[in-house]
Structures are given as C-alpha cells and as structure tokens.
C-alpha positions as CSV (number, residue, x, y, z in Angstrom):
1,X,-18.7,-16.9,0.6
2,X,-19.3,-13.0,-0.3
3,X,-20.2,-11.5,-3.6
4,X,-16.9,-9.2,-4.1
5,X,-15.7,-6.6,-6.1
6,X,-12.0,-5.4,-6.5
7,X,-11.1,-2.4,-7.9
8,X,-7.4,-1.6,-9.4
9,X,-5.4,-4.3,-10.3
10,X,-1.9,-3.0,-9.6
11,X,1.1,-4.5,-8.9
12,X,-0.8,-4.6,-5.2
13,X,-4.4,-5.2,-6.2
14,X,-3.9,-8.4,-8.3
15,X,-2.8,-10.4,-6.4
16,X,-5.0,-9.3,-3.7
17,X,-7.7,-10.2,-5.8
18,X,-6.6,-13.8,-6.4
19,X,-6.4,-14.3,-2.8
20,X,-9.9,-13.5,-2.1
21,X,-10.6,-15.3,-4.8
22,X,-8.6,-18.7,-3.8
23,X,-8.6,-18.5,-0.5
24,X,-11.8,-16.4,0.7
25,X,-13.6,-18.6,-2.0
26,X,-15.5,-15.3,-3.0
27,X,-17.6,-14.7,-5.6
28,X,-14.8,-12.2,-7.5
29,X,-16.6,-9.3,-10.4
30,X,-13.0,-6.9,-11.0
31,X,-12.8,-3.6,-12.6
32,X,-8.7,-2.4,-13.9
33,X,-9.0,0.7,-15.8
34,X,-7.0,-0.7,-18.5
35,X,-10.1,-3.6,-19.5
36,X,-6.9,-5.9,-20.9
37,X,-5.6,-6.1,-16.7
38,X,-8.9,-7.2,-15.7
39,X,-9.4,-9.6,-18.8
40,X,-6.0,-11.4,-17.9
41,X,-6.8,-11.6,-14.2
42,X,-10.4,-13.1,-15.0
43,X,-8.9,-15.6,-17.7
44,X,-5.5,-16.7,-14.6
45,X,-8.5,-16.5,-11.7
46,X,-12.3,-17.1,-13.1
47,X,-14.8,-14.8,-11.9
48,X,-16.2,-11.5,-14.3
49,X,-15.0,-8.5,-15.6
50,X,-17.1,-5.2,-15.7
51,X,-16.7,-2.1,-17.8
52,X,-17.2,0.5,-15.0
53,X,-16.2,0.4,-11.1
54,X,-20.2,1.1,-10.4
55,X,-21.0,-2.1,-12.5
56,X,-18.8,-4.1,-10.7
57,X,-19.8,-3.2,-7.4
58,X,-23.5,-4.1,-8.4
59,X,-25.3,-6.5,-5.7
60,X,-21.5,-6.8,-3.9
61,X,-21.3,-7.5,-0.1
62,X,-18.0,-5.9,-0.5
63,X,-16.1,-3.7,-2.4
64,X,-12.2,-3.2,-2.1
65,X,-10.4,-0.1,-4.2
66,X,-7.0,-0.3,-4.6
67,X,-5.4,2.6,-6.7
68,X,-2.7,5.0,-7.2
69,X,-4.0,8.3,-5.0
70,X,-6.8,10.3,-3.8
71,X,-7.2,11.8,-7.1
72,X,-7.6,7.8,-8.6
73,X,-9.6,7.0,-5.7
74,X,-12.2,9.4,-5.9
75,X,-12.9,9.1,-9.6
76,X,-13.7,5.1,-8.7
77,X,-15.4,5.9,-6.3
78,X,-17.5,8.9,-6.8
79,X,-19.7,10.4,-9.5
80,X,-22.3,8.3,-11.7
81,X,-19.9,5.6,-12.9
82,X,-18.2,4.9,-9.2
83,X,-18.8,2.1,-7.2
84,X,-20.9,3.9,-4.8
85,X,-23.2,4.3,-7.2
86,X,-23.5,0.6,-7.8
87,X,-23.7,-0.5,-4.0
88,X,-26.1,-1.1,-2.0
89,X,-27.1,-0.6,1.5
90,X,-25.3,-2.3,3.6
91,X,-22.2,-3.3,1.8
92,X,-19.2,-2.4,2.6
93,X,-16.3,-0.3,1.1
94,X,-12.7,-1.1,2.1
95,X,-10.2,1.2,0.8
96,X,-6.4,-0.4,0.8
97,X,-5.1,2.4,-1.0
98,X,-2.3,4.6,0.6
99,X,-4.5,7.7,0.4
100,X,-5.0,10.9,3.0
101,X,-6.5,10.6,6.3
102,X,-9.0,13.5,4.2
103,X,-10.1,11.5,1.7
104,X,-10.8,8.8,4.0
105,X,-13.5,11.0,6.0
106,X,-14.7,12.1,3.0
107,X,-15.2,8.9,1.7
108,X,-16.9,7.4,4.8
109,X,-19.3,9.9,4.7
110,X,-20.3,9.6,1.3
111,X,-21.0,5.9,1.7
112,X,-23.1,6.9,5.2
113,X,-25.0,8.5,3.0
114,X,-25.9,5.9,0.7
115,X,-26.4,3.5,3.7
116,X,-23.0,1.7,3.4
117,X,-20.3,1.4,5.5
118,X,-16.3,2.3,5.0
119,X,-13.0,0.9,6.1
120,X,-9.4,2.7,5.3
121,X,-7.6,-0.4,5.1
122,X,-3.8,0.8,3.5
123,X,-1.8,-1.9,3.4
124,X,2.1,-3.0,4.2
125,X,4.2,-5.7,2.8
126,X,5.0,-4.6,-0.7
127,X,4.9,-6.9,-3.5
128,X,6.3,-9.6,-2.5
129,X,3.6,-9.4,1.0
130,X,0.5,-9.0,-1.7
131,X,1.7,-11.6,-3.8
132,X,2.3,-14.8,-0.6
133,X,-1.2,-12.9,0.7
134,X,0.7,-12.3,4.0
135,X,0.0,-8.2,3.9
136,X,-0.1,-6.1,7.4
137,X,-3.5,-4.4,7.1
138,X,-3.9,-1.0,9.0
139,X,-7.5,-0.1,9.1
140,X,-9.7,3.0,10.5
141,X,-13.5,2.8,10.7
142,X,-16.6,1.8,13.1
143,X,-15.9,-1.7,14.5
144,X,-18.8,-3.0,13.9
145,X,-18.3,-2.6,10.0
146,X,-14.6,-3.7,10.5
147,X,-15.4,-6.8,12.2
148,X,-17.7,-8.1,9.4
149,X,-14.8,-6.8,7.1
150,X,-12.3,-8.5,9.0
151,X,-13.0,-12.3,7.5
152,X,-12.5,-11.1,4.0
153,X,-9.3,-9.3,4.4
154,X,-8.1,-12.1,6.3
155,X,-7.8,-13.7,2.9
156,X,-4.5,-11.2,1.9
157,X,-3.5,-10.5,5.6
158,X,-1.0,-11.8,8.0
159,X,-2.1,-9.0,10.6
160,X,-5.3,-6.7,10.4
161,X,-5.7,-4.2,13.3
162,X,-8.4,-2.0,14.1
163,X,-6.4,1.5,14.7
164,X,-9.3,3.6,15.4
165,X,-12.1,5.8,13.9
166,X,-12.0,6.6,10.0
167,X,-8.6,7.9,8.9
168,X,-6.5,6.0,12.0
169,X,-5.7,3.6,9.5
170,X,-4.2,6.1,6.8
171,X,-2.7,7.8,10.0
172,X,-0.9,4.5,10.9
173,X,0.4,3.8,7.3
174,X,2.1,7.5,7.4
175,X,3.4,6.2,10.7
176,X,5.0,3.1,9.1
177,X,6.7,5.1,5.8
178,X,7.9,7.9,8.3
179,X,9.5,4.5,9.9
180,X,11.1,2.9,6.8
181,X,12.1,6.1,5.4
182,X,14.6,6.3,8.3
183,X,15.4,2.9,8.4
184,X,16.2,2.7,4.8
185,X,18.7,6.1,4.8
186,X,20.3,4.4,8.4
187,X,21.0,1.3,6.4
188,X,22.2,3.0,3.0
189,X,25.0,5.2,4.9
190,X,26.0,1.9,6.7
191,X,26.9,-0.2,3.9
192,X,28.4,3.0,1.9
193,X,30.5,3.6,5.3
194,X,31.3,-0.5,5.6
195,X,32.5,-0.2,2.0
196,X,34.4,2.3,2.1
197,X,36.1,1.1,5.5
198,X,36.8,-1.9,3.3
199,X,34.3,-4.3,5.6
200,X,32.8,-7.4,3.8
201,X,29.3,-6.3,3.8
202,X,28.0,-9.9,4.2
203,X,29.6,-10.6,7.1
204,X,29.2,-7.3,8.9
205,X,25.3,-7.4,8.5
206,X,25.7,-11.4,9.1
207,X,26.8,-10.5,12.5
208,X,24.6,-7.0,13.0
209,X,21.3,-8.0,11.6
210,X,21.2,-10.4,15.3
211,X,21.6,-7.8,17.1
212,X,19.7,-4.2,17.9
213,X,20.4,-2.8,14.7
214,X,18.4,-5.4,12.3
215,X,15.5,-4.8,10.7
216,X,13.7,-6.1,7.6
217,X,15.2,-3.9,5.3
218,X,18.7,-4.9,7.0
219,X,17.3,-8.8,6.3
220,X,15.9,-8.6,2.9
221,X,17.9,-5.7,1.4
222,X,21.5,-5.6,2.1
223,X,22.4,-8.3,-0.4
224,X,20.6,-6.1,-3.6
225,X,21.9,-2.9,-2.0
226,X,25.8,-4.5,-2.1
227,X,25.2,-5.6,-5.5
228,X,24.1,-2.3,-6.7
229,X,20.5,-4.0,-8.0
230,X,17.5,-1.7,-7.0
231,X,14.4,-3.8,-9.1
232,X,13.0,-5.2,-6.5
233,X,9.7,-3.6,-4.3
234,X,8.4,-0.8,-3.6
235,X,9.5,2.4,-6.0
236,X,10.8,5.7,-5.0
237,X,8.6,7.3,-7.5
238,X,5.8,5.8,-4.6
239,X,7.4,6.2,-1.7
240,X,7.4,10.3,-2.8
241,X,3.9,9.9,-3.1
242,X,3.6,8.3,0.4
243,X,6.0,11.0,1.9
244,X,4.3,13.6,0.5
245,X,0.9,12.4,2.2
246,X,2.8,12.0,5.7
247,X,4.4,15.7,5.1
248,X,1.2,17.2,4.1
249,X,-0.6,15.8,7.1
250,X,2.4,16.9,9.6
251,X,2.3,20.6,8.5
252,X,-1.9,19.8,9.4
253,X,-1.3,18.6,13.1
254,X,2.0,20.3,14.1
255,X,4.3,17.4,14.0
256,X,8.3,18.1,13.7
257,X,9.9,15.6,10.8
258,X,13.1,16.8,9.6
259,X,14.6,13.8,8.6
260,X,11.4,12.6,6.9
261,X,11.8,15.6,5.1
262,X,15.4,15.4,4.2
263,X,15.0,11.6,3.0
264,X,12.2,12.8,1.0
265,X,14.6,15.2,-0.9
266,X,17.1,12.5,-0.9
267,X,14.3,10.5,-3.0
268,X,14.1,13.5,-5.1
269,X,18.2,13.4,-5.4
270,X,17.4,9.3,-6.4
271,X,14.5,10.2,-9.2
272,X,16.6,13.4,-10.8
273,X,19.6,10.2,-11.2
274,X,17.4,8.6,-13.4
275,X,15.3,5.9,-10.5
276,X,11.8,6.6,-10.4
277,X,10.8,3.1,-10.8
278,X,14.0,2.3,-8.7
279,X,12.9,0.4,-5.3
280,X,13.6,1.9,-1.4
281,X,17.0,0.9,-1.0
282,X,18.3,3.0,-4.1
283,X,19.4,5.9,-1.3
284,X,22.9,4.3,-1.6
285,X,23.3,4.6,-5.6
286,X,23.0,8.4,-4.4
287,X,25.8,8.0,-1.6
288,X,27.7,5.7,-4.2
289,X,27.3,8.9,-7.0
290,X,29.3,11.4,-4.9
C-alpha cells in the first residue's frame, strides 16, 4: 500500500481513482477543482479531500494528474499551490493527461529539480476502459521511476508499456488518435454508403467485422452509429483537442497528415452542427446532413 494523491476527477480521473483506491488498496487524499467532485468521490470511496493540489500531494509516494490540457496541467502542477510544491523527494508524478510531448519535458524537469521523478502516462480506453479499470497506459520516462510506477497503475490498466524517454508516451497517444481518427471517418462513409446501397447494416458488419476490416470501433460502434445515437464515449469537442496536439507536433517534426487534418475539419463540420459533447462516431450525422 502507497500514500496516493489523484488529481482531477473527470469523467477519466474518478474512476481511476476508485481503482487505486479498491484495488491498489492505497491510501487515496483527491483534489477536483470543483471541492463538491472530490466530496462525492470521498463520501462513494473513503479516503480525504484537500483544498489545493499541493495539500494533497503532501507526504504522497505518488501523485497522478488527470486534467483537461497543458494549460490545466500546469496550474496543478506548478506555482505555490501545485502538487510539486507539496512533494517530496522521491515521489513520483504520473501524468495520464492527454497533454504535449512539451509540457511533458517541461514537467519532468521541474520535478528533477525538486528531487522527484515524472512519468507521462496518457491513457486509452475511454470511459467505459476507466470505469471496468481495464485502460491501455502509454508511458514516457526513466525506467527506473516507471518500474516502481508500474504496480500502481496496474490498478486502472489492462496494458502499461514503457515507450521510451519523457514525452514517448504523449508521442504514442498522438499515434493512437491519428489511428482512430481514420478508423472512425473509414467506418462512417461505410455504413452511410451501406445505407444508401440499401444493405442491412447489422448483417453487413456481422459478416465484415470477422474479417480484415474490423476494428473496435467497427465492434462497439456500428449499432449507435445505425441508430443515429452519438452519447456514448469520447466527445468530439476532445478529440479536437487531441488532434490539435498531434497537428501541432507534426508541423514540429515534419510529419505529412492530410487526412488527420481533413478529419479534424470534419470534427469542426460535426461541432458547428450542434455536437460538441457528441462522441467519435458522430462523423456520419455529417454524411447523413448532406
């Protein structure tokens, strides 16, 4: 057992929580910057509460951050009320927010300096994958510090993987929405082509999905999709924020994405119809609009 703090409690982070709470049997001390988030999860899970991220990570062996950006990240983090403040040497930050590869190294120097160390530890799965504690964990860092992370984000994780020094892990997360972006748009103009064809949907992707063309989204999406229903995961109004990471980092290193950058504007198309909070799959209500 670890003394642990948590830090955003998000649709991601609490549940995340609970499972290093139930499972990893840690000592949990949670900071939400609405105080009501972190009231509810202490009353549901047990552990404490504290009034500032650099209170919570007080005497912690580890502290996990879990937030909206690298804006949100650093004003958890940094400055006199941030949970570096609070930690001390020899604890360990773990970041599982879907930041930059820039804030990461920025990050992991600041804690160097305090005597700590740092892990970049985005995460994959979506809501559902936080919630059954069954995440894919991507993680950048010295492997020393990640292998005495490793045990405690076991607790939330189906698969944690070392991907190399500090930023690799943000790198691999842009690797993984540059991946579903495509998936997703493949999948949307197949079931608006199947339909308009006059297919039954279920049985085409009955038959497809066990073959080369299946994939996760095929698997857990099509039904929704058919049915028009887009409430259910991860929203565009994030995956724009994820895309504009990976686009920001590709016009850093040189890399060619065109249709990373066209499903990007079709997210944009998706938002301006009204589906911000509308999950991945929602590229066919724009197919289905013209």
């Amino acid at each position: 057992m670890a003394k642990v703090a948590f830090i955003g409690l998000g649709v991601m982070g609490y549940p995340m929580a609970g499972h290093l709470k139930a499972k990893g049997g840690h000592d949990l001390t949670v900071y939400n910057r609405t105080a009501a988030k972190a009231e509810a999860w202490v009353k549901q899970h047990g552990g404490t509460a504290a009034a500032t991220p650099a209170e919570a990570a007080d005497d912690a062996d580890f502290v996990f951050t879990c937030v909206g950006n690298d804006d949100d990240l650093r004003s958890v983090t940094l400055g006199d009320s941030g949970v570096l403040a609070g930690m001390k040497s020899g604890a360990i930050l773990i970041d599982n927010t879907t930041a930059s590869a820039e804030v990461a190294r920025e990050l992991d120097a600041a804690a160097k300096a305090r005597g700590c160390g740092f892990i970049d530890a985005p995460v994959s799965g979506g809501q559902a994958g936080a919630e059954n504690g069954v995440l894919t964990v991507m993680c950048g860092g010295d492997e020393a510090v990640f292998e005495r992370a490793r045990p405690v984000i076991d607790a939330y994780a189906r698969m944690v993987g070392l991907m190399g020094p500090t930023g690799a892990g943000q790198l691999t997360k842009m690797v993984n929405q540059i991946c579903i972006a495509g998936v997703v748009q493949g999948l949307a103009e197949a079931v608006h082509f199947g339909k308009k064809a006059g297919l039954d949907i279920e049985k085409v992707i009955e038959v497809i999905s066990k073959g080369a063309a299946g994939s996760w989204q095929m698997e857990n999406r099509h039904k929704t999709m058919n049915a028009g229903q887009y409430e259910f995961g991860f929203a565009v109004d994030w995956m724009r924020k994820d895309l504009d990471i990976v686009l920001t980092e590709a016009r850093r290193n040189g890399a060619t994405l065109p249709l990373t950058a066209l499903v990007d504007q079709f997210y944009g198309e998706v938002q301006a119809m009204g589906g911000r909070r509308w999950d991945t799959s929602s590229l066919l209500a724009r197919l289905e609009k013209k």
